[in-house]
N, C-alpha and C positions, 0 to 999 in steps of 0.2 A: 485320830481320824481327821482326814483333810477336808473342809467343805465347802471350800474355794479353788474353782478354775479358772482358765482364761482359756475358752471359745477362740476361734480365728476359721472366720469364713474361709470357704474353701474358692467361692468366688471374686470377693473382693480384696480380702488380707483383712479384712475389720478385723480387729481383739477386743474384747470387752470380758471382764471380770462379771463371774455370774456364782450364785450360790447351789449349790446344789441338793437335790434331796436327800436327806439322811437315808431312808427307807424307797425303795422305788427306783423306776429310771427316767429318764424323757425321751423319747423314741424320736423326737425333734424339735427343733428350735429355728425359729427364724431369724436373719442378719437385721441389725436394726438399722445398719448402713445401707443397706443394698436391697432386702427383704427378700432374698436369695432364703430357700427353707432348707435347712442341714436338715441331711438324711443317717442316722447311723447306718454304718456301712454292712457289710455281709460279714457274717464273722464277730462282729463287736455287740455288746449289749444294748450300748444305749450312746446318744448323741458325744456326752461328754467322752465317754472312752475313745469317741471316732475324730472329734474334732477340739480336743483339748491338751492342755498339758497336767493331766491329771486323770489317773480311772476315779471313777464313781464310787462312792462308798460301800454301794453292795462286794463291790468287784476289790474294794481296798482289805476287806474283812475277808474274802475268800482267801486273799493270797498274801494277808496279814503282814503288808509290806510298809505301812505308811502308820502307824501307831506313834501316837505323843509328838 
């Protein structure tokens, strides 16, 4: 399981490496550059699925693609 993404604001382009919850999701996050507050999107679970390069761990175990 993967428990690192990288976020990129949707307004500014900021990236920042964040850790994520093993268990749970974050329904949002705010840009530390800009303080622009990510929204997950319609459709998506949680912030990380919507504005990262990486699904969340609930979502990595559902569709058992990201192992070791």
């Amino acid at each position: 399981m993967i428990l690192t993404a990288i976020l990129k604001c949707p307004a500014c382009g900021f990236t920042k490496e964040e850790t994520m919850p093993a268990r749970g999701v974050e329904s949002r996050y705010q840009c530390v550059q800009c303080g622009v507050w990510m929204e997950t999107k319609t459709g998506e679970c949680c912030v990380f699925c919507s504005h990262s390069n990486m699904i969340c761990p609930p979502e990595q175990e559902k569709r058992d693609c990201c192992s070791g």
